[in-house]
N, C-alpha and C positions, 0 to 999 in steps of 0.2 A: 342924717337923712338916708333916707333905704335908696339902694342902687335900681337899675331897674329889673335884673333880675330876681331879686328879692320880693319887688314891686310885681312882677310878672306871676310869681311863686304864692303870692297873697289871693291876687284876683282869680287863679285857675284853683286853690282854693276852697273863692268863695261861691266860684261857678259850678264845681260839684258839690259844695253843700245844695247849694238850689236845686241840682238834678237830683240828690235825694229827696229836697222836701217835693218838689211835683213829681216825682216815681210814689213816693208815700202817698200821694192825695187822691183818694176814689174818683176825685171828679178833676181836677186839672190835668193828671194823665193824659186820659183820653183825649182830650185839648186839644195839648201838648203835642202827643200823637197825629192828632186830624190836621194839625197845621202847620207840622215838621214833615209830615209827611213818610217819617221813620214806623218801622214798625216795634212794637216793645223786643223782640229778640235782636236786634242791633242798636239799640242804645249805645249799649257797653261800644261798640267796634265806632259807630259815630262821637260819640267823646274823642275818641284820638284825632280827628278830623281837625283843620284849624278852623276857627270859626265856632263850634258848635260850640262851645262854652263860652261864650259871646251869643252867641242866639237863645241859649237857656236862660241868660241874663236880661235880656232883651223881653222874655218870652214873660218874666216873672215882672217885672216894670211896667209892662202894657196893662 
């Protein structure tokens, strides 16, 4: 059984593979954008934030 860091290491992840595929999507970006409320040149610095990798997960589920 995985520990939970391990467990935690899996899900952060799988939450930037997500933020790649809607960074890649002509049309989810802007989305993504209009209802994070981030602008595209702080992505990168909001990832480090707790939560935002939970909200891009969030974001792709909806």
């Amino acid at each position: 059984m995985a520990n939970a860091a391990s467990m935690r290491e899996e899900a952060e992840t799988i939450a930037v593979k997500a933020l790649g595929f809607v960074a890649a999507d002509p049309e989810l970006l802007p989305r993504f954008l209009a209802i994070t409320g981030i602008e595209a040149h702080s992505i990168r610095q909001a990832a480090g934030e707790p939560g935002f990798l939970a909200g891009v997960l969030q974001f792709i589920l909806a």
